[in-house]
ROVEX-983389 format. One line per field, with one value per residue: residue number from 1; residue in three letters; x, y, z of N, C-alpha, C, O in turn. Coordinates in nm, 2 decimals. Example, Ala and Ser with C-alpha at 12.3 -4.5 7.8 and 13.67 -1.06 7.14 Angstrom:
! residues 2
num: [1|2] $
residu: [ALA|SER] $
n.px: [1.32|1.28] $
n.py: [-0.57|-0.22] $
n.pz: [0.78|0.71] $
ca.px: [1.23|1.37] $
ca.py: [-0.45|-0.11] $
ca.pz: [0.78|0.71] $
c.px: [1.32|1.29] $
c.py: [-0.33|0.00] $
c.pz: [0.78|0.79] $
o.px: [1.42|1.34] $
o.py: [-0.33|0.11] $
o.pz: [0.85|0.80] $
This chain:
! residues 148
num: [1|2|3|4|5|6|7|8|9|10|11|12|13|14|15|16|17|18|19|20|21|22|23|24|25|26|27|28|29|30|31|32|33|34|35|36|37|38|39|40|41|42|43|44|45|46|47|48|49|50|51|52|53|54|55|56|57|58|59|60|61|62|63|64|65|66|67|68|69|70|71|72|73|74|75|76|77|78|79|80|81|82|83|84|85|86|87|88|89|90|91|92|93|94|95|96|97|98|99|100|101|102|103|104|105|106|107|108|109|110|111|112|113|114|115|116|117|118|119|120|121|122|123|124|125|126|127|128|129|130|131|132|133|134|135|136|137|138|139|140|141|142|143|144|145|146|147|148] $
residu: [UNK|UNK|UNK|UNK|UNK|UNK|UNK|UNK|UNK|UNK|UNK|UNK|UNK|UNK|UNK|UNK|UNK|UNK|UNK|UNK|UNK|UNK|UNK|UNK|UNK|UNK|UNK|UNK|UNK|UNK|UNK|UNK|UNK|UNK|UNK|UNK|UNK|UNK|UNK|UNK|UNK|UNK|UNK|UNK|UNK|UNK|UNK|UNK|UNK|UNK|UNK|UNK|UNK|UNK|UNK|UNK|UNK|UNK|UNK|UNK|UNK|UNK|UNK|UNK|UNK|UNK|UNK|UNK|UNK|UNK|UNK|UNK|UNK|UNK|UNK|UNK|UNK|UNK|UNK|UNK|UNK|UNK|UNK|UNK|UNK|UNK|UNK|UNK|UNK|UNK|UNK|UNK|UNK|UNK|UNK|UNK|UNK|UNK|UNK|UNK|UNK|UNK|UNK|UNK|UNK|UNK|UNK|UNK|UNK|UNK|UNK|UNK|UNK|UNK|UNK|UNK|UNK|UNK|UNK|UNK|UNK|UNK|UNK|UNK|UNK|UNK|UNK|UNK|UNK|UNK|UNK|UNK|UNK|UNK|UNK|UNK|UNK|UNK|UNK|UNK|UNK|UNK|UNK|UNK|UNK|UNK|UNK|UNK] $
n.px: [2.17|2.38|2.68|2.98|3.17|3.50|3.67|3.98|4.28|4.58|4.67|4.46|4.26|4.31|4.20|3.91|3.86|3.94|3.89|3.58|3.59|3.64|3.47|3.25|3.32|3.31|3.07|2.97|2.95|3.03|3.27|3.48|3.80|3.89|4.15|4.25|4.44|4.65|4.83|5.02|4.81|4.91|4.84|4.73|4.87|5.10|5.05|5.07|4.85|4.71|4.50|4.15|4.09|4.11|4.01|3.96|3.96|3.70|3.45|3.16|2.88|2.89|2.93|2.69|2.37|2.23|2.40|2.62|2.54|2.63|2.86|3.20|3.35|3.63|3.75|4.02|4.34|4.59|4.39|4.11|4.06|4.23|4.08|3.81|3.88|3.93|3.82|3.67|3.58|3.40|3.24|3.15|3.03|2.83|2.64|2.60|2.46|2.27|2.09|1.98|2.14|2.35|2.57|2.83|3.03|3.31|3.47|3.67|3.56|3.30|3.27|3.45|3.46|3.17|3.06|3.11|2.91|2.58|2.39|2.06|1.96|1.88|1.92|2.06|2.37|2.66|2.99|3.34|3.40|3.49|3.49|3.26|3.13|3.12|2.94|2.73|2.73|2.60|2.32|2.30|2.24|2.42|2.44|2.63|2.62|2.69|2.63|2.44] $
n.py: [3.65|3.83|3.91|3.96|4.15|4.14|4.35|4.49|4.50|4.63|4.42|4.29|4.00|3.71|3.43|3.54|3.71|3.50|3.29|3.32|3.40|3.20|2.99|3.11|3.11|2.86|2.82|2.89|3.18|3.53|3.63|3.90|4.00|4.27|4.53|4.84|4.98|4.97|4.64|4.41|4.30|4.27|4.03|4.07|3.84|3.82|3.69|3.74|3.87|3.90|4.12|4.10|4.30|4.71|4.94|5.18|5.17|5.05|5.16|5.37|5.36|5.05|5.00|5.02|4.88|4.79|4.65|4.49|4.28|4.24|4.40|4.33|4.37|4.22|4.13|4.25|4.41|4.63|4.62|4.66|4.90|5.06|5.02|5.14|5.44|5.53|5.72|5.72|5.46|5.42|5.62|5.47|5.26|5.38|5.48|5.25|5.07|5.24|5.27|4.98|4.83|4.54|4.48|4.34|4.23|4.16|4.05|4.33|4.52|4.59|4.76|4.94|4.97|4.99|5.17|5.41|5.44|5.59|5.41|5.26|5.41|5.15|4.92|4.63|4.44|4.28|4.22|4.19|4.20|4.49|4.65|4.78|5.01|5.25|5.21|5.19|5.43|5.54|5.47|5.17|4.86|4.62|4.27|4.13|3.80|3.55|3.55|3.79] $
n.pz: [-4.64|-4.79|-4.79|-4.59|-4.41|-4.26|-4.05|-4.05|-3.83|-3.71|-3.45|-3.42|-3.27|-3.31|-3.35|-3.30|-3.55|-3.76|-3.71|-3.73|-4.05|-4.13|-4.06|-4.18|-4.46|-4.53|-4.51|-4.71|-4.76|-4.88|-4.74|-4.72|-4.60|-4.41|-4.48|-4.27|-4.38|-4.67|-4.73|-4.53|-4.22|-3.91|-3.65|-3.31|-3.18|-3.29|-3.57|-3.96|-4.12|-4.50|-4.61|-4.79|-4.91|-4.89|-4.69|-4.81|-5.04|-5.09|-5.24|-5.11|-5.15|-5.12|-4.88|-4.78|-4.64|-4.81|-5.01|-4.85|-4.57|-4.37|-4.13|-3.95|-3.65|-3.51|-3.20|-2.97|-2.88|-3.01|-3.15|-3.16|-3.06|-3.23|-3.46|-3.34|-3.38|-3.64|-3.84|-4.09|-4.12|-3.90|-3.98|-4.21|-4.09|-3.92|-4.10|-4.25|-4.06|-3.99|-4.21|-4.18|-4.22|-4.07|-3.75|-3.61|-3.33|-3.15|-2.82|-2.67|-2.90|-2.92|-2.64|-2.75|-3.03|-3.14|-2.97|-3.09|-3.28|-3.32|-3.12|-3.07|-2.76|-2.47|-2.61|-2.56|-2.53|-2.55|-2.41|-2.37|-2.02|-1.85|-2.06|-2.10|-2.00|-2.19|-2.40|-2.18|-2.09|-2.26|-2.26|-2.34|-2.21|-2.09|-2.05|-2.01|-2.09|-2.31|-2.61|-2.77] $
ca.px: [2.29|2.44|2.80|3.04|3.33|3.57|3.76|4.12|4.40|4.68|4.66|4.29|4.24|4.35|4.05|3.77|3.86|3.97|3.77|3.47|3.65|3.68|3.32|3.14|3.34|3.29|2.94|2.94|2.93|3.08|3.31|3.63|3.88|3.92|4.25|4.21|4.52|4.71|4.92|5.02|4.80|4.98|4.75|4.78|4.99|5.21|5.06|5.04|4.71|4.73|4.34|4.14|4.08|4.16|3.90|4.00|3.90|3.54|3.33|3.04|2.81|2.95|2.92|2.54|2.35|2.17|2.51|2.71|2.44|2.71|3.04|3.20|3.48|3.67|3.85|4.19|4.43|4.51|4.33|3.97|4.12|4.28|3.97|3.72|3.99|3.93|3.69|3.63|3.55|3.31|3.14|3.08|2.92|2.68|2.58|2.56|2.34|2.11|2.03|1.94|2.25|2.38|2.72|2.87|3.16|3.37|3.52|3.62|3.51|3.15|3.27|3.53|3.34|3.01|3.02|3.12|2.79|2.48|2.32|1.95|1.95|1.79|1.99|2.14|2.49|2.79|3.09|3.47|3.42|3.54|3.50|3.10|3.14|3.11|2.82|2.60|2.72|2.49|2.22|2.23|2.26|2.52|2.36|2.71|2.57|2.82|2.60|2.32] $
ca.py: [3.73|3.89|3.90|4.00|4.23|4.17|4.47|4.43|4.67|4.60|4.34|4.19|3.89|3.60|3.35|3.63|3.73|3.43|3.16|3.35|3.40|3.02|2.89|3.21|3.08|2.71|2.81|2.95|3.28|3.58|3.74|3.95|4.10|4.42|4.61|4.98|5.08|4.90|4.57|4.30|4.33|4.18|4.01|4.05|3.69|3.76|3.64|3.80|3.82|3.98|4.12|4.11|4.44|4.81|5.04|5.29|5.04|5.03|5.26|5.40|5.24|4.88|4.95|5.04|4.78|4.67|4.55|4.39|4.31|4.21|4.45|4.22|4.40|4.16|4.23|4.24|4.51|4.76|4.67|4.75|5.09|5.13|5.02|5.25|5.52|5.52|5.78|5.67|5.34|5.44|5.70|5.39|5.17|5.40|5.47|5.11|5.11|5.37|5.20|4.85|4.72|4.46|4.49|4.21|4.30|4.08|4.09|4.44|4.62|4.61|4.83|5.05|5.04|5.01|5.29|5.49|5.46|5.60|5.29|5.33|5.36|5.05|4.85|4.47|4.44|4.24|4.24|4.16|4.26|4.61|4.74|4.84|5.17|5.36|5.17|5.19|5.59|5.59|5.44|5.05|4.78|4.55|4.17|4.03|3.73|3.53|3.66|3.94] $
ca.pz: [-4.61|-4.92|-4.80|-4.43|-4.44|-4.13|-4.04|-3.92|-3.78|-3.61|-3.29|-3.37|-3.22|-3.45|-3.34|-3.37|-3.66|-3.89|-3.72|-3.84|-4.16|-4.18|-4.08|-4.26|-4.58|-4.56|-4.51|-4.85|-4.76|-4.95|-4.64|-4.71|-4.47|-4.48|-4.40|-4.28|-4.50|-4.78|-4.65|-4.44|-4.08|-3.81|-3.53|-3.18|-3.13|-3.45|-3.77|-4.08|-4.27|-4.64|-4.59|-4.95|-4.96|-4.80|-4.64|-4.86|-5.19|-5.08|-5.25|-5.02|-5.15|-5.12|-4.75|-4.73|-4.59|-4.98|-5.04|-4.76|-4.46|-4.19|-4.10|-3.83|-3.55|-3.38|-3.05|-2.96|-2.90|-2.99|-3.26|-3.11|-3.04|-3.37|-3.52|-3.30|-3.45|-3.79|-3.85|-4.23|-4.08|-3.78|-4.04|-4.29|-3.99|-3.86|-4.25|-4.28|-3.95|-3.99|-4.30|-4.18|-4.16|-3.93|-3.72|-3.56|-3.25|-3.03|-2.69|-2.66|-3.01|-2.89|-2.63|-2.83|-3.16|-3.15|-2.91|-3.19|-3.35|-3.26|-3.12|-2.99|-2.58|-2.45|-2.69|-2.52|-2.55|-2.47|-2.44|-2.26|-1.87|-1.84|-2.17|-2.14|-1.95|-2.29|-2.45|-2.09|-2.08|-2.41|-2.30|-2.38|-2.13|-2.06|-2.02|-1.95|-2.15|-2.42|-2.69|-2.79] $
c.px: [2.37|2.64|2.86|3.16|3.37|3.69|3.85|4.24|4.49|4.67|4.55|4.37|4.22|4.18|3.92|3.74|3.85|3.92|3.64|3.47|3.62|3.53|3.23|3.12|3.31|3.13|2.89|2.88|3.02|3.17|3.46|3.69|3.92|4.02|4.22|4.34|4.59|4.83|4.90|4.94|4.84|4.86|4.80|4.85|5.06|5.16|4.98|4.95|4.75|4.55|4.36|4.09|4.13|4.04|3.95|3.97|3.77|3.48|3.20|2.92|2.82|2.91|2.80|2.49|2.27|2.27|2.55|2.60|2.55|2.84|3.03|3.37|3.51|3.77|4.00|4.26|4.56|4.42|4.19|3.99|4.14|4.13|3.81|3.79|3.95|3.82|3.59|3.56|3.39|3.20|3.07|2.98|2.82|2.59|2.52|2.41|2.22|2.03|1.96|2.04|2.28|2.54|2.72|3.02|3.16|3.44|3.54|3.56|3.38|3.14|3.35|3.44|3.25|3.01|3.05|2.99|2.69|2.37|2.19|1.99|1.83|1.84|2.07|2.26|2.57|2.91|3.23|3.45|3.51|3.54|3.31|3.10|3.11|3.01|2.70|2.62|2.62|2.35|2.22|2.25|2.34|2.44|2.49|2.69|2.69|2.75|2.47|2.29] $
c.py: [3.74|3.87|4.00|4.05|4.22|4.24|4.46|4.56|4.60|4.53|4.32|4.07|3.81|3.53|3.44|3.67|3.62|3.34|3.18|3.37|3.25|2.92|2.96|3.15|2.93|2.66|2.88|3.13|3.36|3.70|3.75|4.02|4.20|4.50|4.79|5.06|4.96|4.80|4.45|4.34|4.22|4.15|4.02|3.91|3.67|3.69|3.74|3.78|3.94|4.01|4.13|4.21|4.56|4.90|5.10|5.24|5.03|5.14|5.25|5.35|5.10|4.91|4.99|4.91|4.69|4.62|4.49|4.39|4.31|4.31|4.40|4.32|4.34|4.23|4.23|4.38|4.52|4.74|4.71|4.88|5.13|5.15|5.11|5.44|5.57|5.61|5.76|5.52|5.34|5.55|5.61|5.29|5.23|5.44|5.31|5.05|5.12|5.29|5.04|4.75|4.59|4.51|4.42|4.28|4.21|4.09|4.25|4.55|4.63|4.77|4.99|5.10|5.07|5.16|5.41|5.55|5.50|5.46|5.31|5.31|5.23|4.93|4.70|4.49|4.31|4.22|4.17|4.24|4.34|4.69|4.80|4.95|5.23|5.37|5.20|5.33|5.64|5.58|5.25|4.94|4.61|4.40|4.10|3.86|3.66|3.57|3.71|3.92] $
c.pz: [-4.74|-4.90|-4.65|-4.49|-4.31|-4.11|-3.94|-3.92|-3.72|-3.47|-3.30|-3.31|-3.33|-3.46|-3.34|-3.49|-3.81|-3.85|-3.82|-3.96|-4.23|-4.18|-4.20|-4.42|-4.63|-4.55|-4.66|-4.88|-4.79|-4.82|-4.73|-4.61|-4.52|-4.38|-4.36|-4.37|-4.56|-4.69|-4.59|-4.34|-4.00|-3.66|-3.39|-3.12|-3.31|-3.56|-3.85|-4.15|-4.36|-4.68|-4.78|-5.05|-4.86|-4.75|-4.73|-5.02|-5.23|-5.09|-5.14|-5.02|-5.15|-4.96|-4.68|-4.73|-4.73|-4.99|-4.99|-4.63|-4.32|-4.22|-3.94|-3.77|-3.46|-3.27|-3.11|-2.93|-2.91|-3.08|-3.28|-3.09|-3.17|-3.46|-3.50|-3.36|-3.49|-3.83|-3.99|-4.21|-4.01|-3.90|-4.13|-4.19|-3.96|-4.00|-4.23|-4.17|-3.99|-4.13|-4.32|-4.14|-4.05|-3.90|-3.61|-3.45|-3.18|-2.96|-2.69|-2.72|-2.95|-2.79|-2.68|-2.95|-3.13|-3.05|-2.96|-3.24|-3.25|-3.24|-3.00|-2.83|-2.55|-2.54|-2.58|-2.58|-2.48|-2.48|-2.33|-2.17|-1.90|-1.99|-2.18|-2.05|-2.08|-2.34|-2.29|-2.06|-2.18|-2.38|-2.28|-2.24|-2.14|-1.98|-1.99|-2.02|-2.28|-2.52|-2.69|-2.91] $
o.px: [2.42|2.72|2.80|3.24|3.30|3.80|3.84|4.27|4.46|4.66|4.49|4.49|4.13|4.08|3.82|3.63|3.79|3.91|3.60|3.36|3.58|3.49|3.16|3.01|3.29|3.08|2.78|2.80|3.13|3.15|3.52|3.62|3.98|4.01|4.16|4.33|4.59|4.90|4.80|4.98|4.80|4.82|4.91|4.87|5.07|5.24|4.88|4.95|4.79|4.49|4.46|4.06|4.19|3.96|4.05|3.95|3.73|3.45|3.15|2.86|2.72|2.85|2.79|2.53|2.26|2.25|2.56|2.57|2.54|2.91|2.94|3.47|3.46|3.84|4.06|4.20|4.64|4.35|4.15|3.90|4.07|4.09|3.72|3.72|3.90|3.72|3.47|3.48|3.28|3.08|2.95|2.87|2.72|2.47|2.40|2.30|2.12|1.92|1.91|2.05|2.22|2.62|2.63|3.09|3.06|3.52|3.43|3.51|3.38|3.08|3.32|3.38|3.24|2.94|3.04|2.96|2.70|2.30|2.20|2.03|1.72|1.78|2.16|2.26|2.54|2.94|3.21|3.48|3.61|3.61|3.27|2.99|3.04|2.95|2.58|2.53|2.58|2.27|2.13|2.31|2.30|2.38|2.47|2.78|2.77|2.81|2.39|2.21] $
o.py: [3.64|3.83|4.10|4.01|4.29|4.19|4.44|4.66|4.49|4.61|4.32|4.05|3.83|3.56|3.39|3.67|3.64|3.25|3.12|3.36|3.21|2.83|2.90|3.14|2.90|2.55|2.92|3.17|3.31|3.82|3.66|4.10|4.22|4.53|4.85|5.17|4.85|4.85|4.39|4.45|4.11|4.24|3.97|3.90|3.58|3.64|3.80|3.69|4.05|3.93|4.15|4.21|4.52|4.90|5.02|5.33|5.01|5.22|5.15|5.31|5.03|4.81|4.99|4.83|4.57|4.50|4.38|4.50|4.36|4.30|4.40|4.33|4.36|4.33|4.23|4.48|4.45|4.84|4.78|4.96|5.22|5.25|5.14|5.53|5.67|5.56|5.77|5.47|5.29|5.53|5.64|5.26|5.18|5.43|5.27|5.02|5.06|5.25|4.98|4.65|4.56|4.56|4.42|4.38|4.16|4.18|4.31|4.64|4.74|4.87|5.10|5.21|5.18|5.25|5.51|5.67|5.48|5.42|5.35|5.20|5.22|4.82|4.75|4.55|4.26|4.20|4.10|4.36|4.30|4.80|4.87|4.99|5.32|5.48|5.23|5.37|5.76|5.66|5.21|5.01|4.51|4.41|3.99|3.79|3.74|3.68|3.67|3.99] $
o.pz: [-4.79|-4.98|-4.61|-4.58|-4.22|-4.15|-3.82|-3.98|-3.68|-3.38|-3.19|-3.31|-3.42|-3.53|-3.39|-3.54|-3.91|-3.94|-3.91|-4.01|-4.34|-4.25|-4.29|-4.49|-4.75|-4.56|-4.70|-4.97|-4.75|-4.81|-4.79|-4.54|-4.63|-4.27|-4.45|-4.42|-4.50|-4.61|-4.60|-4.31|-4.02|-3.59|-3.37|-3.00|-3.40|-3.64|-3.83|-4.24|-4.31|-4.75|-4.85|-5.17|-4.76|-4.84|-4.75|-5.10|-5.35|-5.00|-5.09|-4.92|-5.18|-4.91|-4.55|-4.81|-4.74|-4.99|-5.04|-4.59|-4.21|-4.32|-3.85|-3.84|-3.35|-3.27|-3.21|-2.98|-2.84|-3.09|-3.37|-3.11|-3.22|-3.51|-3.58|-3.37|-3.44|-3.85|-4.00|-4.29|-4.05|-3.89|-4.16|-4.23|-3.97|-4.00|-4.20|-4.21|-4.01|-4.12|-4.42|-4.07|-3.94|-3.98|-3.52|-3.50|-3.13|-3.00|-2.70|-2.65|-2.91|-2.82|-2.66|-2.97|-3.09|-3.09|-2.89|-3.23|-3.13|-3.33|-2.89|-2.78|-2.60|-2.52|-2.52|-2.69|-2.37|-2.60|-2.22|-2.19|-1.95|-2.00|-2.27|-2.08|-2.04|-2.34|-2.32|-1.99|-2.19|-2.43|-2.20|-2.16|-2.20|-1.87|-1.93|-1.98|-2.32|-2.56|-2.60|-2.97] $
């Protein structure tokens, strides 16, 4: 694994986000948080992270899958909304994708984001109860499972 970028917006979920932040890094791995615009992001239970870069920072190639293999979207809202949004975001994931990539999503991003991307039908999934309507309107199937 070359290095994880975890993409944050407004109201992620603190513990999806910066737990994995915290093991990823103490595992000696190369993750940064990545703000979708220049700033403080405020998490959905009030705290302030100063991410360590901006979507808007990351050249196009930095987010093809030879360079960073994981983009990680944790839940929360709005920030799975904000984050399914983002159209400069959602155009760099399925780039990243299509190319090999990996992408990592928790509680509801799986179904907000990921269902951005074109993700093959027949695809395993899961996600926070009630958010997979979007992803099983595609195609992939919903295993209800803690992870895929």
């Amino acid at each position: 694994m070359k290095g994880v970028r975890i993409f944050l917006a407004n109201g992620f979920e603190d513990i999806e986000a910066l737990a994995v932040c915290d093991v990823l890094r103490r595992g000696g791995v190369d993750v940064k948080l990545v703000g979708l615009e220049r700033g403080t992001v405020v998490s959905s239970h009030g705290v302030n992270v100063q991410p360590d870069l901006c979507l808007e920072d990351l050249p196009d190639n930095e987010q093809a899958a030879g360079e960073k293999d994981v983009m990680v979207f944790p839940g929360g809202m709005p920030g799975s909304k904000t984050l399914a949004g983002c159209t400069r975001l959602i155009e760099a994931a399925s780039r990243h994708y299509s190319q090999g990539g990996t992408l990592a999503a928790i509680c509801a991003a799986p179904g907000l984001v990921l269902s951005q991307i074109d993700i093959p039908q027949g695809s395993k999934f899961t996600c926070f109860d009630g958010f997979q309507d979007a992803l099983e309107a595609k195609g992939c199937i919903f295993t209800g499972e803690p992870a895929v």
